[in-house]
C-alpha positions as a Markdown table, in Angstrom:
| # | Residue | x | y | z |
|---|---|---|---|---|
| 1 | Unk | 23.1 | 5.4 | -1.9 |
| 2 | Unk | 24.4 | 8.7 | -3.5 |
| 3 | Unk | 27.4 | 8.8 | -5.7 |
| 4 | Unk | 29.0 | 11.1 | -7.1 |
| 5 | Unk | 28.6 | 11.8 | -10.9 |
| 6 | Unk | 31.7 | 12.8 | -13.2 |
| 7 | Unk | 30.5 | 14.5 | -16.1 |
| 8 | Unk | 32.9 | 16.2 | -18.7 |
| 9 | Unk | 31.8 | 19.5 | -20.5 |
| 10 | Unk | 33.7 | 20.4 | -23.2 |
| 11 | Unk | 34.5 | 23.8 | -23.6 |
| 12 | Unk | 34.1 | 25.1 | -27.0 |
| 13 | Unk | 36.7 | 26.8 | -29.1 |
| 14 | Unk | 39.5 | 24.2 | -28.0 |
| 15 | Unk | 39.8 | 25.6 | -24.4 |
| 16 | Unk | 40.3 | 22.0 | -22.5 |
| 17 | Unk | 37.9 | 19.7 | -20.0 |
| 18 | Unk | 36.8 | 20.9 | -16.9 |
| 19 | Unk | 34.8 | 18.5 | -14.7 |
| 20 | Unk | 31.9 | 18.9 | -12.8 |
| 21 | Unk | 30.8 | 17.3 | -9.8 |
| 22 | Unk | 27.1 | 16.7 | -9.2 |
| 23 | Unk | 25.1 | 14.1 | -6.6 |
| 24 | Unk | 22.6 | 11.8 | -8.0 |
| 25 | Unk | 20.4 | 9.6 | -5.4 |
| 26 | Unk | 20.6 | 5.5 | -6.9 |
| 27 | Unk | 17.5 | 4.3 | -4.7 |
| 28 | Unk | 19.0 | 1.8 | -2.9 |
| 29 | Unk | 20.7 | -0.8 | -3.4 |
| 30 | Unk | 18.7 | -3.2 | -5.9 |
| 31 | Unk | 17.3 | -6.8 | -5.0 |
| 32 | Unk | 19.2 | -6.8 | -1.8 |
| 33 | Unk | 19.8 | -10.3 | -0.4 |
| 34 | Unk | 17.7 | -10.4 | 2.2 |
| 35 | Unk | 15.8 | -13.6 | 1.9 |
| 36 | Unk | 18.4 | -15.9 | 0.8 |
| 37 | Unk | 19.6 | -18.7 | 2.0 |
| 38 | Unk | 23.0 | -17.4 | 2.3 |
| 39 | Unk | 21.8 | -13.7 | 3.9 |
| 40 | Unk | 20.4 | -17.0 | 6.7 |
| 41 | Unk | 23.9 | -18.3 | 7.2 |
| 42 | Unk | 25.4 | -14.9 | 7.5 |
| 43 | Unk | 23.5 | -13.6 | 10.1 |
| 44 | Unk | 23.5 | -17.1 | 11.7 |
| 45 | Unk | 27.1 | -16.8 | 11.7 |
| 46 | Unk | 26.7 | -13.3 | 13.4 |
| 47 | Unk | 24.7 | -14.5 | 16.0 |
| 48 | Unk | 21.7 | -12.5 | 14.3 |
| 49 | Unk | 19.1 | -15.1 | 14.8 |
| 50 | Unk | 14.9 | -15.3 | 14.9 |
| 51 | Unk | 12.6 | -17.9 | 13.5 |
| 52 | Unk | 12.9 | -17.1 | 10.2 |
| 53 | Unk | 16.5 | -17.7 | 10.0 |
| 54 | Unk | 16.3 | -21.1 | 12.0 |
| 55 | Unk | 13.6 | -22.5 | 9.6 |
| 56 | Unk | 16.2 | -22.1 | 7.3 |
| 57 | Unk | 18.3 | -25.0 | 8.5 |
| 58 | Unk | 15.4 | -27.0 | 7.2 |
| 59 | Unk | 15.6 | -25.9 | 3.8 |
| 60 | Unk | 19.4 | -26.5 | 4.1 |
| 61 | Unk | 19.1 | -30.2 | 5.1 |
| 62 | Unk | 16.5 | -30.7 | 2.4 |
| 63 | Unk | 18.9 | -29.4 | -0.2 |
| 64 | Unk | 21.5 | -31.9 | 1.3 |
| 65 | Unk | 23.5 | -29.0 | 2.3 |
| 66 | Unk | 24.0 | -30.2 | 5.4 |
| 67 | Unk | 27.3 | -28.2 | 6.6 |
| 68 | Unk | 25.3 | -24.9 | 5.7 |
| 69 | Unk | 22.4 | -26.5 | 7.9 |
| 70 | Unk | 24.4 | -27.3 | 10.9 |
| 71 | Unk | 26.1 | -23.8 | 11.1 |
| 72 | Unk | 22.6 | -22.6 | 11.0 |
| 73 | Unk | 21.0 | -24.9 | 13.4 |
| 74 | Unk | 24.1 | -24.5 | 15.5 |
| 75 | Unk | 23.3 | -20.8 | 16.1 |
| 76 | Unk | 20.2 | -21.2 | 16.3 |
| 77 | Unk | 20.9 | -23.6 | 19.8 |
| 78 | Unk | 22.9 | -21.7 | 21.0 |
| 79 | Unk | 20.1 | -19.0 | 21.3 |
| 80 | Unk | 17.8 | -21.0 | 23.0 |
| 81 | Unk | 15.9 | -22.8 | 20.2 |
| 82 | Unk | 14.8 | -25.8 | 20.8 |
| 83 | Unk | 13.4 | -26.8 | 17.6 |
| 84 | Unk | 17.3 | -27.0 | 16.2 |
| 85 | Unk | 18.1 | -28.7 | 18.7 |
| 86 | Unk | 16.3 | -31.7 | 17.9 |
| 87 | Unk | 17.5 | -31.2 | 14.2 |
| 88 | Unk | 20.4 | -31.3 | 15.4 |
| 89 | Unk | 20.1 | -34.8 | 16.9 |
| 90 | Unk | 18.3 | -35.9 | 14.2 |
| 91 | Unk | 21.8 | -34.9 | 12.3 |
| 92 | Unk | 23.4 | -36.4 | 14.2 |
| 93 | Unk | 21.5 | -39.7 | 14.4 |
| 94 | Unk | 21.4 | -40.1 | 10.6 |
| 95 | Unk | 24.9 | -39.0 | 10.2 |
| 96 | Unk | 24.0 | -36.0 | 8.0 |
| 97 | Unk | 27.0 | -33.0 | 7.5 |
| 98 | Unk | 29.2 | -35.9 | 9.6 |
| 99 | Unk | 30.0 | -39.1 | 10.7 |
| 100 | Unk | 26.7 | -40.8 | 12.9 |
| 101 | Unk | 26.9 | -40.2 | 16.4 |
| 102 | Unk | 24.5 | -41.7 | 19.1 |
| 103 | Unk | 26.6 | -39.5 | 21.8 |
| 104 | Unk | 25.9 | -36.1 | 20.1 |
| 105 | Unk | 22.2 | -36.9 | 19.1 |
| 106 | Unk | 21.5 | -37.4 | 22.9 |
| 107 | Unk | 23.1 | -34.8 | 24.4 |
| 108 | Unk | 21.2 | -32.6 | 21.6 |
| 109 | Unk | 17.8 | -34.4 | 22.8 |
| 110 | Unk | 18.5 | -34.3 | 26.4 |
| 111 | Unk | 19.6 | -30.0 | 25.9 |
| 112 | Unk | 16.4 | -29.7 | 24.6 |
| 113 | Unk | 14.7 | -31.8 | 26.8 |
| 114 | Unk | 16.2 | -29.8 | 29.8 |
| 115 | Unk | 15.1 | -26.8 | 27.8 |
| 116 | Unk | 11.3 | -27.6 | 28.4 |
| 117 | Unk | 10.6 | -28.7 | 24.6 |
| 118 | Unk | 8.1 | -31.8 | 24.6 |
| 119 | Unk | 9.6 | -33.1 | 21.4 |
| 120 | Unk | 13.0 | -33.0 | 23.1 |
| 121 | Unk | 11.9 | -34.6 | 26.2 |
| 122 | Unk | 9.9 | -37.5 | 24.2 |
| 123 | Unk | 13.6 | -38.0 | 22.3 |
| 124 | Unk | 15.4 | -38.3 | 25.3 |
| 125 | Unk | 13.2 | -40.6 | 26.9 |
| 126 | Unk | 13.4 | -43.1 | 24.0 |
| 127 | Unk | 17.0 | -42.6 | 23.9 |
| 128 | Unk | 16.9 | -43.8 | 27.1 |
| 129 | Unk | 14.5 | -46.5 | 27.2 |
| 130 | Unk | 16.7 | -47.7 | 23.9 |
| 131 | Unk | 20.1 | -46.9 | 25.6 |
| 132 | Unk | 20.9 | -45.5 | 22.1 |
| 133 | Unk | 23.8 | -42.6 | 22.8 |
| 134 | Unk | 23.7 | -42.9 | 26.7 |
| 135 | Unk | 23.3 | -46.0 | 29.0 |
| 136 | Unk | 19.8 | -47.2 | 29.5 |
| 137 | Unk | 17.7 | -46.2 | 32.3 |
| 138 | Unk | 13.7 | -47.4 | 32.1 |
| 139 | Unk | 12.8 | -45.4 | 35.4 |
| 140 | Unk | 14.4 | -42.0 | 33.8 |
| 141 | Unk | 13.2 | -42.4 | 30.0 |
| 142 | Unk | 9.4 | -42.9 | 30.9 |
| 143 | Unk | 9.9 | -40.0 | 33.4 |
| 144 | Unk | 10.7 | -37.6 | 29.9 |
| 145 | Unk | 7.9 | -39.3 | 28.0 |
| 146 | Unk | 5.8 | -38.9 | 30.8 |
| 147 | Unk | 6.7 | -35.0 | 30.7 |
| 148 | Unk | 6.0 | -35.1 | 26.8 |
| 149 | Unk | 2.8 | -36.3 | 27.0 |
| 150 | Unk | 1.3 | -33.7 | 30.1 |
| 151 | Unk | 2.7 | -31.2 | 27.4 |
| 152 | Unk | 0.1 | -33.5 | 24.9 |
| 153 | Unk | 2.6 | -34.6 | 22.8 |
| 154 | Unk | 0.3 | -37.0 | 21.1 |
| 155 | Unk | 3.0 | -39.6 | 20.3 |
| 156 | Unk | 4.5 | -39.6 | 23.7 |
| 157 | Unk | 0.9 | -40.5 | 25.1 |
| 158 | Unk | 0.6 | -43.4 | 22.2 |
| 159 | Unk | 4.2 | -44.5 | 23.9 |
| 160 | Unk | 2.7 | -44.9 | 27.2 |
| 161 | Unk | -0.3 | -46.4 | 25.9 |
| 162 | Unk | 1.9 | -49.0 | 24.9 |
| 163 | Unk | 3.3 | -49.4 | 27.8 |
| 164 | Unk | 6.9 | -47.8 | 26.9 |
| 165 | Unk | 7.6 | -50.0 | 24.1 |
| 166 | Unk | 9.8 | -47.8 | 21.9 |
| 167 | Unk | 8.8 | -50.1 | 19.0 |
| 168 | Unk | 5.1 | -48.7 | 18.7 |
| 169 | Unk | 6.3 | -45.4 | 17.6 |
| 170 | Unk | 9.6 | -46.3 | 15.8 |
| 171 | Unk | 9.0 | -47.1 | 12.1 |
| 172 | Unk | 9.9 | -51.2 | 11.0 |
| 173 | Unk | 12.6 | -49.7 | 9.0 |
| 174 | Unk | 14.4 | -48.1 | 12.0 |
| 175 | Unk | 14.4 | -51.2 | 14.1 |
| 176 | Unk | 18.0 | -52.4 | 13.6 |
| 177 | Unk | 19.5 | -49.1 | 14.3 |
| 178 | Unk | 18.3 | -49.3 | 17.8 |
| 179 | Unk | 18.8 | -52.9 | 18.7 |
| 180 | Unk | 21.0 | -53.1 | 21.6 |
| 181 | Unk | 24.1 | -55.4 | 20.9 |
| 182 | Unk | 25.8 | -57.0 | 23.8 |
C-alpha cells in the first residue's frame, strides 16, 4: 500500500513551512487475517467457500461457538458439502447453537444422503430404522445403509451384520434418546 508522506522543511531565516509530498511503498498490509477463524466466517458469509473454510465449522463447534459454526457449516451446505451437512444434523440432534430438533437433523441427513455422501446415507437410514425426526420405515432405512456400506462405510456393513439393529452401532449412553414413545 503507498501513502503519501507529509514532511515539513523548514525554511531557514524565518521564511514559513512549505510541505512536500513524497510516495513511500509500506509492504503490505502486516499479518493480514487470513487464517482466522473470523477471515472463515467472513468469506462463509460471502459465499467464498472451499475446504479449508468448512473445516472450520469444526473448530467453531469445539470452541462451543456454535452460532459462528452453524453460519459456517450453513454455507458450506449450501455449496454442496456434504460433510457440513451431517454436522449440521449432528447440531441439530444434540441441540448445539439451538433448541434440539429431530426434524432438522433428518432432513440434514437425508440432503446429504440424496447428495451421494455414505455417512449421510448411513444417518438417514438409522433415522429411519429409529423413526427419530421422520416416521419409521424399515424397508427404506436398510435401503440407505445398504447404499452406505457398497460405498464401504465400515459401520454401515457392521449394521447389517447385525441385522439392522440400530443398537449395535449406537453407544449405551445414546439409547434413551432414540427410544420410540407411543
Amino acid at each position: 500500500m503507498k501513502r503519501i508522506v507529509a514532511t515539513i522543511l523548514l525554511v531557514a531565516g524565518g521564511h514559513g513551512a512549505g510541505a512536500l509530498a513524497e510516495e513511500v511503498d509500506t509492504g503490505g498490509t502486516l499479518n493480514p487475517d487470513e487464517m482466522s477463524l473470523n477471515r472463515s466466517i467472513a468469506e462463509a458469509l460471502d459465499g467464498n467457500v472451499d475446504m479449508v473454510v468448512c473445516a472450520q465449522g469444526y473448530l467453531m463447534t469445539k470452541k462451543g461457538d456454535h452460532e459462528a459454526a452453524r453460519k459456517i457449516f450453513q454455507a458450506c451446505a449450501e455449496k454442496g458439502w456434504t460433510g457440513t451437512m451431517t454436522w449440521m444434523a449432528y447440531m441439530d440432534q444434540n441441540g448445539l447453537g439451538k433448541t434440539e430438533d429431530p426434524e432438522a437433523a433428518a432432513a440434514w441427513d437425508r440432503k446429504a444422503a440424496e447428495a451421494g455422501d455414505p455417512v449421510g446415507q448411513f444417518n438417514y437410514g438409522l433415522d429411519l430404522l429409529r423413526g427419530y425426526g421422520v416416521n419409521q420405515d424399515l424397508d427404506l432405512g436398510r435401503r440407505f445403509i445398504d447404499r452406505s456400506a457398497e460405498q464401504g462405510f465400515e459401520t454401515a456393513r457392521e449394521l447389517k451384520r447385525e441385522g439392522y439393529d440400530w443398537k449395535a452401532v449406537t453407544p449405551d449412553a445414546d439409547e434413551w434418546k432414540f427410544q420410540r414413545v407411543y
